[in-house]
C-alpha positions as CSV (number, residue, x, y, z in Angstrom):
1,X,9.9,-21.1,-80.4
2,X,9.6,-24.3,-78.6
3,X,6.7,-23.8,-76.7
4,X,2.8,-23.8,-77.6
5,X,-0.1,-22.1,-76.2
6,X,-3.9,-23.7,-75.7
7,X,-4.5,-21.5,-78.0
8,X,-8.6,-22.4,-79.5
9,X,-9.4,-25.0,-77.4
10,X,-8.0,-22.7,-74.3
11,X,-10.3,-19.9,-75.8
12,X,-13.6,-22.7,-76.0
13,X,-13.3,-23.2,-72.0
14,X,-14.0,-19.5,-71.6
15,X,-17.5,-18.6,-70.9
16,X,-17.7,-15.4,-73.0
17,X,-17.6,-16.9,-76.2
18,X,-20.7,-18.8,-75.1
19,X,-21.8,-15.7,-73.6
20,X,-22.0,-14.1,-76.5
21,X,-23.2,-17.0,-79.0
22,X,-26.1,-17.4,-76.4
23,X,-26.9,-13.5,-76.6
24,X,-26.9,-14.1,-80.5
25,X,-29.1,-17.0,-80.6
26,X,-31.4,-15.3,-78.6
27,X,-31.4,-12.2,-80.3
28,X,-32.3,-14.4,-83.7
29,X,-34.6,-16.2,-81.8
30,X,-36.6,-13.5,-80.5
31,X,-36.3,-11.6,-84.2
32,X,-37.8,-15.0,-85.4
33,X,-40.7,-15.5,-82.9
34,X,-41.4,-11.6,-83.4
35,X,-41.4,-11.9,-86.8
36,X,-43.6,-14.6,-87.2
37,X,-46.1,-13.8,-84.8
38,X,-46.8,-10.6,-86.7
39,X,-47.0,-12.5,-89.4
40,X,-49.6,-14.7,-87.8
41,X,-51.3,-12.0,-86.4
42,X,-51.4,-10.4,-89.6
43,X,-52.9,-13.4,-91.2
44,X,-55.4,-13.7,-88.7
45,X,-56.1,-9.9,-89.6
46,X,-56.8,-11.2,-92.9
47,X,-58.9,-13.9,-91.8
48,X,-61.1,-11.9,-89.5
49,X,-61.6,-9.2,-91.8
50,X,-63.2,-11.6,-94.6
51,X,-65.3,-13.3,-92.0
52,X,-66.5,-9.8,-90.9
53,X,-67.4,-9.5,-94.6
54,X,-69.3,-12.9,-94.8
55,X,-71.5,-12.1,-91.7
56,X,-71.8,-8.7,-93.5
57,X,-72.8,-10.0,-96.9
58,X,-75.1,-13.0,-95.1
59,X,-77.0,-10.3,-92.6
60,X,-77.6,-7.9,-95.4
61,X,-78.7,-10.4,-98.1
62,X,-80.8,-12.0,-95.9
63,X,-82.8,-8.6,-94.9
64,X,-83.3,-7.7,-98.3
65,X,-85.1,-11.2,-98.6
66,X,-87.2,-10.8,-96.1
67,X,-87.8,-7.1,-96.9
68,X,-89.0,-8.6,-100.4
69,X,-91.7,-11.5,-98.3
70,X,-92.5,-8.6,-96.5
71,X,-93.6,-6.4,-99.5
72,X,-95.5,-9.4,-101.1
73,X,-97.2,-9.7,-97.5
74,X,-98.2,-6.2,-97.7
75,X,-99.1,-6.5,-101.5
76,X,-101.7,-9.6,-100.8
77,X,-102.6,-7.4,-97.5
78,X,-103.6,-4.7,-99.5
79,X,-106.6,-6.1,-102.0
80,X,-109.2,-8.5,-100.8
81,X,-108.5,-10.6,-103.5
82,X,-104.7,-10.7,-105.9
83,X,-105.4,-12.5,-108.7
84,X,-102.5,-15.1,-110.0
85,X,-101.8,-12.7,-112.7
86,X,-101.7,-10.0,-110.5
87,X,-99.1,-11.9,-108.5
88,X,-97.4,-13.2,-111.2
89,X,-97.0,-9.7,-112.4
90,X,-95.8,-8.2,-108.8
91,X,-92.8,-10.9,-108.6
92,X,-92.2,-10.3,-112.3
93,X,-91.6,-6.5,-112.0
94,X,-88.6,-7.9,-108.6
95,X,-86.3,-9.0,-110.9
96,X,-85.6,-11.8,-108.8
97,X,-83.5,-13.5,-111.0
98,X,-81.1,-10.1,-111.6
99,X,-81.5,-8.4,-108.4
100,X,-81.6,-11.1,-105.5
101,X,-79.6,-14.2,-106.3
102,X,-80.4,-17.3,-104.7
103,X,-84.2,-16.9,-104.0
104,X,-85.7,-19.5,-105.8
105,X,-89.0,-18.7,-105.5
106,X,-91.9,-16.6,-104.0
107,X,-95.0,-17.9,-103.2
108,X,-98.4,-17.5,-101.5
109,X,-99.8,-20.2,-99.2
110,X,-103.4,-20.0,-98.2
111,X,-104.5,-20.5,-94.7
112,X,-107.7,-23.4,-95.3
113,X,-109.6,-24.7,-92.3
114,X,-111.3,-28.1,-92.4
115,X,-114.5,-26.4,-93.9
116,X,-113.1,-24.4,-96.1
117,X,-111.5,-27.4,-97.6
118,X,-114.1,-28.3,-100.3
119,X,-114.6,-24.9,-101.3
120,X,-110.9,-23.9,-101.8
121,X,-110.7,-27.0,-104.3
122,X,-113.3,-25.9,-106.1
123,X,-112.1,-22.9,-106.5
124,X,-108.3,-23.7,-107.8
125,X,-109.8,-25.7,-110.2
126,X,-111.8,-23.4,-111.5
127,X,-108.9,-21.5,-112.1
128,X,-107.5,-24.2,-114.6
129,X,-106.4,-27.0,-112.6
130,X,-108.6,-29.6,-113.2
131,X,-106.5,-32.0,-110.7
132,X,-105.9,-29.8,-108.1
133,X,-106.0,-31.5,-104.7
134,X,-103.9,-30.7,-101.5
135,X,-101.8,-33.3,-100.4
136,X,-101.1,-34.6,-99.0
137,X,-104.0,-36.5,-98.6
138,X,-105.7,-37.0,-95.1
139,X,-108.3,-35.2,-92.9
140,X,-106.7,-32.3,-90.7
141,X,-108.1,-29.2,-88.9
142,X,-106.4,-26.9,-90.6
143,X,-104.0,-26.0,-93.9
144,X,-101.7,-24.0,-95.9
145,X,-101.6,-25.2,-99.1
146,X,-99.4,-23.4,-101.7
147,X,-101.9,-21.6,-104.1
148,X,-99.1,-19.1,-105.9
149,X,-95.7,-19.7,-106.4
150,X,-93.3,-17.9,-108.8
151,X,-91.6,-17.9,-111.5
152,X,-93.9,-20.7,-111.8
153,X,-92.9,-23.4,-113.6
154,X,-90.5,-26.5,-112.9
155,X,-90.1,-27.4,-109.7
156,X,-92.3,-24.6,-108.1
157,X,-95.5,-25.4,-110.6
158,X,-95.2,-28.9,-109.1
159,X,-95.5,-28.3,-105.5
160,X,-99.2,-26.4,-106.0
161,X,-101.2,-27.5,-103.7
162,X,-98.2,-28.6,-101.1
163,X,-99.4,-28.8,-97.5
164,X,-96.8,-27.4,-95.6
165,X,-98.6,-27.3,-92.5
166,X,-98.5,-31.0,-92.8
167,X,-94.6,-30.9,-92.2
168,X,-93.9,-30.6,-88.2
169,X,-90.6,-28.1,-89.2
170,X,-92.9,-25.6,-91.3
171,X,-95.5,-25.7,-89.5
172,X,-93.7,-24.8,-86.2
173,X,-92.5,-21.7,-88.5
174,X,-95.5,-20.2,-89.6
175,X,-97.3,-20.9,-85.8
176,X,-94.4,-18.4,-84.8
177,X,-94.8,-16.5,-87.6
178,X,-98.6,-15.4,-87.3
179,X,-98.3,-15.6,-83.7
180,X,-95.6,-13.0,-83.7
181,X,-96.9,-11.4,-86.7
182,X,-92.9,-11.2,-87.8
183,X,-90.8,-13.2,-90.3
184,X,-89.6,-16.6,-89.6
185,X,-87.6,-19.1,-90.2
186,X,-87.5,-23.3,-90.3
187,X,-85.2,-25.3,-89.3
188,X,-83.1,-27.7,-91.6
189,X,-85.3,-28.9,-93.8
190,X,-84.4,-30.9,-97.5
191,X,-86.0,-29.1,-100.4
192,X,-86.8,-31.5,-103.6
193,X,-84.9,-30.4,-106.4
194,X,-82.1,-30.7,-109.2
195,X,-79.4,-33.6,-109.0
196,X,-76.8,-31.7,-107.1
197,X,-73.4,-33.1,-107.7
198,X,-73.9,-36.4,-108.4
199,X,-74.8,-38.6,-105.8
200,X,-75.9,-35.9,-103.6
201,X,-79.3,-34.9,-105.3
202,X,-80.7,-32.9,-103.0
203,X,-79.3,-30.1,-100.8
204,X,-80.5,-28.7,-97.2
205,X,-82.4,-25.5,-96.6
206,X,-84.7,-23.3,-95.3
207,X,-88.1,-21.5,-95.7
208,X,-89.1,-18.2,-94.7
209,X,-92.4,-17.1,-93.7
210,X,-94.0,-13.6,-93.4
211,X,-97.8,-13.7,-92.0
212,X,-100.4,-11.9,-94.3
213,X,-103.7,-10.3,-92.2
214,X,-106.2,-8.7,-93.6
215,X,-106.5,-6.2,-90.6
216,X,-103.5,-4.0,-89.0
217,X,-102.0,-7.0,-86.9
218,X,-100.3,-4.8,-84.5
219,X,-104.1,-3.5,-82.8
220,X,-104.9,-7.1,-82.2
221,X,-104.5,-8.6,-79.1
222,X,-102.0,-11.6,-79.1
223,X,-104.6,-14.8,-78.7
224,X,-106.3,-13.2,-81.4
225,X,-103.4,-12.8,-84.0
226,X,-103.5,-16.6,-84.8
227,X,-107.5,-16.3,-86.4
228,X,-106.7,-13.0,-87.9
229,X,-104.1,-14.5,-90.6
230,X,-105.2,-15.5,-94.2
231,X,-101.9,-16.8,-95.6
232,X,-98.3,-16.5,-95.5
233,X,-95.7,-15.2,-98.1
234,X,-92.6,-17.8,-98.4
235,X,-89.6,-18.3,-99.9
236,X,-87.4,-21.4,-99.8
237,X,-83.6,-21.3,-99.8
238,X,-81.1,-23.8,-100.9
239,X,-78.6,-23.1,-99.1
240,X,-75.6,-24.3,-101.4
241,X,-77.2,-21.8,-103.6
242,X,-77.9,-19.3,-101.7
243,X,-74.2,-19.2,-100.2
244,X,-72.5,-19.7,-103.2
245,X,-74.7,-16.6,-104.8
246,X,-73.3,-14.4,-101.5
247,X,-69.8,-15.1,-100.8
248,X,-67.5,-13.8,-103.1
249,X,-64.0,-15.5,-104.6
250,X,-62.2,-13.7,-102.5
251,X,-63.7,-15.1,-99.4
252,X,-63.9,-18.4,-100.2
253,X,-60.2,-18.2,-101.2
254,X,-59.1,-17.5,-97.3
255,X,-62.2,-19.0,-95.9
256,X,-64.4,-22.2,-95.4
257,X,-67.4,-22.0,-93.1
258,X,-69.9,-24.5,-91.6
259,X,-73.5,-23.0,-90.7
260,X,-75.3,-24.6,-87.9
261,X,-78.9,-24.2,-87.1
262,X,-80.2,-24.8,-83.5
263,X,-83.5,-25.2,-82.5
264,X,-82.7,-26.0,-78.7
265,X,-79.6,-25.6,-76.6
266,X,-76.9,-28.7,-76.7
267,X,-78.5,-29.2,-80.7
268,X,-77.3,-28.6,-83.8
269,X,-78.1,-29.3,-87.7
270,X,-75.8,-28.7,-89.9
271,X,-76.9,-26.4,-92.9
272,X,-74.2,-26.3,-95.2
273,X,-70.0,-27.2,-95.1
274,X,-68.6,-24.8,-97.9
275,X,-65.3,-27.5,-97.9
276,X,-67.9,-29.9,-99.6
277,X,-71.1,-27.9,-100.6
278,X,-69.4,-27.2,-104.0
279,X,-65.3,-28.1,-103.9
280,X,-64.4,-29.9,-107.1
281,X,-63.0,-32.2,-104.8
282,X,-63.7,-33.6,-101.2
283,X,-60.9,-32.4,-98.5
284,X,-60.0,-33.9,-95.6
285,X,-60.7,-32.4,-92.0
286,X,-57.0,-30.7,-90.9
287,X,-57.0,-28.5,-88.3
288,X,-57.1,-25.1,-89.5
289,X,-54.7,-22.2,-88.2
290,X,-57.6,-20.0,-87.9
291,X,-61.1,-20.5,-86.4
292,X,-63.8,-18.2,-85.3
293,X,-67.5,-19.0,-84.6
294,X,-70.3,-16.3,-84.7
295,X,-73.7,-16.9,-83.2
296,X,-76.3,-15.5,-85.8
297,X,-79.9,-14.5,-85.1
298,X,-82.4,-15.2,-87.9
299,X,-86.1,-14.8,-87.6
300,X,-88.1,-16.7,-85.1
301,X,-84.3,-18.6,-84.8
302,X,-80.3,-18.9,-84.0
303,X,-77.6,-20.1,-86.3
304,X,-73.7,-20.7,-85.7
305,X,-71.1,-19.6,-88.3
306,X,-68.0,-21.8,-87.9
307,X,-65.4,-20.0,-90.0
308,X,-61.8,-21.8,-90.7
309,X,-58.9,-20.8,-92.5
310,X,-58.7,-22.6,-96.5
311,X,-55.5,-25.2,-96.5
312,X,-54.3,-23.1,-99.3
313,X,-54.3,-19.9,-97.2
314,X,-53.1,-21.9,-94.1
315,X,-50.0,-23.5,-96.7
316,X,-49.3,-20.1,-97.7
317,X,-49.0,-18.7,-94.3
318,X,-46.3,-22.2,-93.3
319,X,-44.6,-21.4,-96.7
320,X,-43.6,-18.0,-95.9
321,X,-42.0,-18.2,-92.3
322,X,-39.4,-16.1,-92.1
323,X,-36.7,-18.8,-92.5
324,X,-33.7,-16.8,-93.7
325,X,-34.2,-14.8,-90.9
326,X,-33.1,-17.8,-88.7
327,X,-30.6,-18.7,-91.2
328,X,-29.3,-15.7,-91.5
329,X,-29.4,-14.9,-87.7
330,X,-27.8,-18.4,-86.3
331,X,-25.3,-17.8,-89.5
332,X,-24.1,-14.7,-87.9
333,X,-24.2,-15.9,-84.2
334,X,-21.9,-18.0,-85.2
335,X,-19.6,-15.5,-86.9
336,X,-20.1,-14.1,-83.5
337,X,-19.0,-16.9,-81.7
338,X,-15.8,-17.6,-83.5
339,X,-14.8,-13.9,-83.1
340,X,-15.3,-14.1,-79.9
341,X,-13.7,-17.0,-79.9
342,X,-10.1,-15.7,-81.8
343,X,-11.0,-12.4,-79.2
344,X,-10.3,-14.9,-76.1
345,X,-7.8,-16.6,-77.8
346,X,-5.6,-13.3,-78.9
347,X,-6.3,-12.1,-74.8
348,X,-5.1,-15.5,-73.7
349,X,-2.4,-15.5,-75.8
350,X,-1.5,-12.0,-75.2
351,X,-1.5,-13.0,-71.5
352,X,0.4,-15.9,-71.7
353,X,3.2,-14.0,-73.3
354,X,3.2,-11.3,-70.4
355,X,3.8,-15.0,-68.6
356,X,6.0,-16.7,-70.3
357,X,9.5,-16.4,-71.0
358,X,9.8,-16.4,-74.7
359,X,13.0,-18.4,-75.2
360,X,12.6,-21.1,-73.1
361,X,8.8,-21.3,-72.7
362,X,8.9,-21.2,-69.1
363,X,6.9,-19.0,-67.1
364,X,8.7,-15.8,-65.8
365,X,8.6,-13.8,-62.2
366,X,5.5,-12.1,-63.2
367,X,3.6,-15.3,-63.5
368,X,5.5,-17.1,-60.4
369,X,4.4,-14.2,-58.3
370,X,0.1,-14.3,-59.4
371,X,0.5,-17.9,-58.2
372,X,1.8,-17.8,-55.1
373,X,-1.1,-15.5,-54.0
374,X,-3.3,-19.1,-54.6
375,X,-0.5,-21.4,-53.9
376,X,-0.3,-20.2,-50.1
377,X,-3.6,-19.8,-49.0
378,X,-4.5,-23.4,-50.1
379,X,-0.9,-24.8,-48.4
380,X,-2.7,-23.1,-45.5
381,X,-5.6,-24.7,-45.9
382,X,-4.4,-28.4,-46.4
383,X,-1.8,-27.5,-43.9
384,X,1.3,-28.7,-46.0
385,X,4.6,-26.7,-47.1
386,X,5.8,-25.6,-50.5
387,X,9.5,-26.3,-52.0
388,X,11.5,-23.6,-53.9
389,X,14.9,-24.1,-56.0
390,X,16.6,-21.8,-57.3
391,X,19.1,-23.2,-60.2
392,X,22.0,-20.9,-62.4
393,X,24.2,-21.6,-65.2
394,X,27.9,-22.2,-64.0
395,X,30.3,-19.9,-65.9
396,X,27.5,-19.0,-68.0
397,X,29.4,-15.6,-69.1
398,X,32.6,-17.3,-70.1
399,X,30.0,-19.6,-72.2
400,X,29.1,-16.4,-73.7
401,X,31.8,-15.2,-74.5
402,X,33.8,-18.7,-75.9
403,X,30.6,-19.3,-77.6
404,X,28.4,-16.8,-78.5
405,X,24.9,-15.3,-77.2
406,X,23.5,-17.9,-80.0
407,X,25.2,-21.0,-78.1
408,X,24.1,-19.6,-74.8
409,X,20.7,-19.1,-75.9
410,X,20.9,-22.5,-77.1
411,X,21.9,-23.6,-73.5
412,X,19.1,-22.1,-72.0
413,X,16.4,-23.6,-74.1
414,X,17.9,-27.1,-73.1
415,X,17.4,-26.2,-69.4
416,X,13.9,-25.0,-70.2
417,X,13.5,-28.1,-72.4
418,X,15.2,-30.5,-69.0
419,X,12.9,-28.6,-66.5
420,X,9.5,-29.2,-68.1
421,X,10.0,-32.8,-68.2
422,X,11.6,-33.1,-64.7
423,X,8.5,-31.4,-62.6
424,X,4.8,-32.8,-62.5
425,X,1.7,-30.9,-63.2
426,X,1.4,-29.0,-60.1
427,X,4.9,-27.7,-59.7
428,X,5.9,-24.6,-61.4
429,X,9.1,-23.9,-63.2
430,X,10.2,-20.9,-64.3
431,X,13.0,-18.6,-66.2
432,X,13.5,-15.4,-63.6
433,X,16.3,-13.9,-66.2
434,X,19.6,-14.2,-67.8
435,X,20.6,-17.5,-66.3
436,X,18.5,-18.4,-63.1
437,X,15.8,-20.5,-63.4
438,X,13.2,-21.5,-60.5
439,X,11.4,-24.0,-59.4
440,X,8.2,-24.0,-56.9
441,X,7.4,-27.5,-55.5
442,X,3.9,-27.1,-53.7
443,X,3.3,-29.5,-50.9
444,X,6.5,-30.9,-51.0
445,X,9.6,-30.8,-48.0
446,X,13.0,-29.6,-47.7
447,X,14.5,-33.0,-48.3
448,X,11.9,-33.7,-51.1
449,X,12.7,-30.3,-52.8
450,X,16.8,-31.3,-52.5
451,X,16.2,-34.6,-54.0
452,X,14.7,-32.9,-57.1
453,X,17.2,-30.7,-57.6
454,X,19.8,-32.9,-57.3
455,X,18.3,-35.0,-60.0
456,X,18.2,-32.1,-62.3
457,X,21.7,-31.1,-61.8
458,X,22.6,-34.5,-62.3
459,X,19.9,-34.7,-65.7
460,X,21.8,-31.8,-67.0
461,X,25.4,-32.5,-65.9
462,X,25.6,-36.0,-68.3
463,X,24.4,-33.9,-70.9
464,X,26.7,-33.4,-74.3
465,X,25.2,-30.3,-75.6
466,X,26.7,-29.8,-79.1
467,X,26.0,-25.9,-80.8
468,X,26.1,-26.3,-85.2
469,X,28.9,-28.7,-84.4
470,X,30.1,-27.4,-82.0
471,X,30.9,-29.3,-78.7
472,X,30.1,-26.8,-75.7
473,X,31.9,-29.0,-73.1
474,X,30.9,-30.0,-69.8
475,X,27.8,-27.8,-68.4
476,X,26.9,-27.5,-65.1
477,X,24.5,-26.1,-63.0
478,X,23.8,-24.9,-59.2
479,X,21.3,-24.8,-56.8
480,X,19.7,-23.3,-53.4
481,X,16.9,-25.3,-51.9
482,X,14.7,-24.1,-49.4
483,X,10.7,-24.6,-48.2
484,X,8.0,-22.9,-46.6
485,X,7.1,-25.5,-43.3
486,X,3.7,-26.4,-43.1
487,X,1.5,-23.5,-41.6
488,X,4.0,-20.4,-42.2
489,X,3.2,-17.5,-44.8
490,X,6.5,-16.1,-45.4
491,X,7.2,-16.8,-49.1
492,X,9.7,-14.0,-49.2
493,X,11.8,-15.2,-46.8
494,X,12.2,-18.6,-48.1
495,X,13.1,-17.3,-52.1
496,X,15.8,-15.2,-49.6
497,X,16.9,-18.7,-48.1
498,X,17.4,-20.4,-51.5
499,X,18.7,-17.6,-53.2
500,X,21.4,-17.7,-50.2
501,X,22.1,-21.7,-50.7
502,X,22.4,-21.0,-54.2
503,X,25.0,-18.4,-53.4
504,X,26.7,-20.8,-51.3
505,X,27.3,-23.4,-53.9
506,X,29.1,-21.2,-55.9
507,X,31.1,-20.4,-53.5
508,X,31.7,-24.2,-52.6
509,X,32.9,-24.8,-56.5
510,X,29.6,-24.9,-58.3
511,X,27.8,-27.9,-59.7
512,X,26.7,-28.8,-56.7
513,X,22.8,-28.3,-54.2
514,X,22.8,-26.5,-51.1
515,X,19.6,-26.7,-49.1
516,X,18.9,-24.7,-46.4
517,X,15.9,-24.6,-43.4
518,X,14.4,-21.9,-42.2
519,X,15.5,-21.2,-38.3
């Protein structure tokens, strides 16, 4: 075959292969955005759950403590006088240390006005402490010096005799406290203590108060509540303690959390960062996927929860996108594409070869007559006339028959070969059968359309056309011209016109043009 087709790059200019490779990619897309938000949303799951748990485990711990102040209240409510064996006794049978993690200790602090001073000194020494003195030192109207505190020994045997009305932060505690006649809270304050990871050798925390009256405080009136109280139960907390004693692994595993206390609106102390209260190692600040923040009511005060998402649970949740979906999906949009692709390419091919004359490549009627429904509207349009030549093989059948149908065959493709090179882009040359051959010349003129096919009669009359060896002689070919004027839509009357010229020039001898104009 001497002739080609487009073929892919024909098929590429199509928009249905892109139509379909678009409808693929978004397909994979939307698989992928789908897949990874339930993924994220499932992580998120994940995340919420286990801060519901914190808030959970925090709320509940934190009852029991002050359920526990609130029993040693009523226990030093209910005698006129506990003894320090008594109390050590009480706390002993708690089981602190077993049953309520991270309370570090429970103590009694005995409400002491100015002139009571002397006489409660007296009195704690009496009980063996020879160098009992509250401190700190100074004149004051009134005090709350610690007189029990248990398990004592350590760190809680050395703050008998502590003040803590002396400290602004407690002391605003315990005003609210017996005012109230409720449990209460301070605010940030440092407790002394162990080294606590090396260079940071003390940690932040907290006391709790609960108000001890000798009389039923509830049948008071309000401005008397504050004479009425004899002491206060406490506890302190530490809060890297106290945390790490009421999150579990699992938590901490997906979770980090900041707690925040805040004594006024706009402020904020910060209690405890779990990313650096007891990490092995300091991390940096990355933004976490996840983030939730839970406002937290604690006695007599209000604490934020800032939870975020642990790097390692946000690097797990980057690690496993769905990547082979995408892979996978773009992978076959592809395979799409290109069959899609060999699709457009076996329909144009298929086309072309319902318009193309196999043997000589040219196109055939079928094709000549499509076109001329666009050539003649836009002839109209840029008001200009179209050119038609009709060309056949002199003695074609004699040829044939000196020859062979091989040799004539052979003939033919040269003419095919001759008019493809002989006409420009916009004309059209065709094979209508056997051995007549058209050519359509749009915009050109009568005289225009002659010259041409003069030219090709001439192109293929110096031709020595030899067939395996062969010589085939002198070969010669003839030709009706005609052409559609400018502004006229009768194509059919024209092809009638050349086809009549090309009559005539047979009958004039042959290798010859006839042209003839419409009347």
């Amino acid at each position: 075959m001497r002739w080609r087709f487009e073929g892919p790059g024909e098929a590429l200019r199509s928009p249905f292969p892109w139509i379909a490779l678009t409808a693929a990619l978004a397909l994979t897309a939307a698989a992928w955005v789908g897949l990874e938000r339930s993924r994220h949303e499932e992580a998120r799951g994940q995340f919420e759950r286990r801060t519901e748990t914190a808030v959970a485990s925090i709320r509940a711990r934190l009852l029991a403590y002050e359920q526990i102040l609130r029993s040693g209240a009523a226990h030093m409510a209910s005698s006129a006088h506990v003894s320090r064996e008594q109390w050590r006794s009480f706390i002993s049978n708690l089981q602190l240390e077993e049953r309520y993690p991270g309370i570090q200790a429970v103590g009694f602090a005995e409400w002491v006005t100015a002139t009571q001073r002397a006489e409660h000194v007296r009195r704690l020494r009496s009980e063996g402490f020879p160098d009992y003195e509250i401190l700190p030192p100074g004149e004051r109207d009134d005090f709350v010096p610690i007189v029990y505190n248990e398990p004592f020994a350590g760190r809680n045997a050395r703050v008998l005799g502590f003040d803590m009305y002396s400290e602004p932060t407690r002391r605003a505690a315990m005003d609210l406290a017996r005012v109230g006649g409720e449990a209460a809270i301070t605010g940030r304050v440092v407790l002394a203590g162990e080294a606590f990871r090396g260079a940071q050798p003390q940690q932040p925390g907290f006391v709790m108060y609960v108000p001890v009256f000798h009389e039923f405080v509830r049948d008071l009136p309000r401005r008397e509540r504050r004479n009425a109280v004899s002491g206060f139960i406490f506890s302190p907390f530490r809060m890297h303690d106290l945390m790490q004693g009421i999150l579990d692994e699992g938590v901490l595993q997906v979770l980090d959390m900041r707690i925040y206390d805040q004594p006024a609106r706009g402020q904020q102390q910060e209690m405890i960062d779990t990313r650096h209260a007891w990490r092995a190692t300091g991390e940096t600040d990355a933004v976490s996927e996840f983030e939730r923040i839970v406002h937290f009511p604690m006695p007599g005060r209000s604490w934020t929860i800032q939870f975020v998402s642990r790097p390692e649970f946000d690097a797990q949740l980057r690690a496993g996108k769905p990547w082979t979906v995408l892979a996978g999906g773009t992978l076959a949009s592809i395979v799409v594409f290109m069959l899609m692709l060999a699709l457009v390419d076996a329909w144009n091919r298929a086309h072309n070869l319902s318009m193309r004359d196999p043997l000589t490549g040219l196109w055939n009627r079928r094709y000549l007559e499509e076109t001329m429904n666009r050539e003649l509207p836009r002839a109209r349009r840029t008001n200009t006339g179209i050119g038609a030549i009709i060309l056949d093989v002199d003695h074609f059948k004699q040829l044939n028959d000196t020859h062979g149908h091989d040799a004539g065959d052979f003939v033919l493709a040269h003419i095919g070969d001759l008019l493809r090179h002989a006409t420009r882009g916009s004309d059209i040359a065709c094979r209508f059968g056997g051995e007549e051959f058209g050519v359509i010349l749009p915009g050109a003129t009568l005289e225009h359309s002659r010259n041409k096919a003069e030219a090709i009669r001439a192109s293929f009359a110096s031709m020595h056309l030899d067939f395996e060896g062969t010589p085939l002689g002198t070969v010669t070919l003839s030709a009706g011209v005609a052409a559609l004027p400018p502004g006229k839509q009768d194509w059919a009357n024209v092809m009638r016109l050349a086809d009549k010229a090309l009559y005539t020039a047979k009958q004039a001898g042959r290798n010859r043009v006839i042209a003839v104009a419409e009347d």
